[in-house]
N, C-alpha and C positions, 0 to 999 in steps of 0.2 A: 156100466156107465154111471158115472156121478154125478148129481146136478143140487147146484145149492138151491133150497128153497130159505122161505119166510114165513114162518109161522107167528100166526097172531091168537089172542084169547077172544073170544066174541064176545060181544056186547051182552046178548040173549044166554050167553052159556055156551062150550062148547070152542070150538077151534075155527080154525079158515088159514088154507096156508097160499102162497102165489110163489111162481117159480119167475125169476127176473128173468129168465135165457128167455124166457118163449111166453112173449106179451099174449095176454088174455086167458095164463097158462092159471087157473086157481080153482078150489075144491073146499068144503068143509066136514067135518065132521065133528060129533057127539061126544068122542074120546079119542086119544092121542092115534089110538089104536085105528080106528076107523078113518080118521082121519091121513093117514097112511096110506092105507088097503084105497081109500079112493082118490089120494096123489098119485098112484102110482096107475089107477087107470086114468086119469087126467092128462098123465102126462103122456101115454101110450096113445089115447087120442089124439092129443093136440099133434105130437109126433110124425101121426101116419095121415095126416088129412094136408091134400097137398092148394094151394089157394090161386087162381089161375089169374094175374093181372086184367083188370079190364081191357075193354079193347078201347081204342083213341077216341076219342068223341063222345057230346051224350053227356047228359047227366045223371045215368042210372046209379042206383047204388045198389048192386048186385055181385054179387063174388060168384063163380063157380068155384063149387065142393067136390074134387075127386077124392074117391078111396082108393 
């Protein structure tokens, strides 16, 4: 699978990348290298966690999280 990310140079030093497909999909690291290694469990995460629609009514703001 291929997915475009965005990588940016940090302020503090160091990387931060975000993945447009999949909002709130972003990770940083140290060096190019790390920065990698933990896109790639960022995006494995975001991946398998499934988000269950509220139910009607209510103004909670709570998501169920299944794995």
């Amino acid at each position: 699978m291929k997915i475009k990310i965005v990588v940016h140079e940090a302020e503090e030093g160091g990387y931060w990348a975000e993945v447009p497909a999949i909002p709130g999909c972003a990770t940083q690291g140290e060096t190019m290298d790390e920065l990698m290694r933990n896109l790639r469990e960022a995006v494995e995460g975001c991946l398998s966690i499934e988000v269950a629609p509220p139910a009607p009514g209510g103004n909670e703001q709570m998501l169920e999280l299944t794995t």
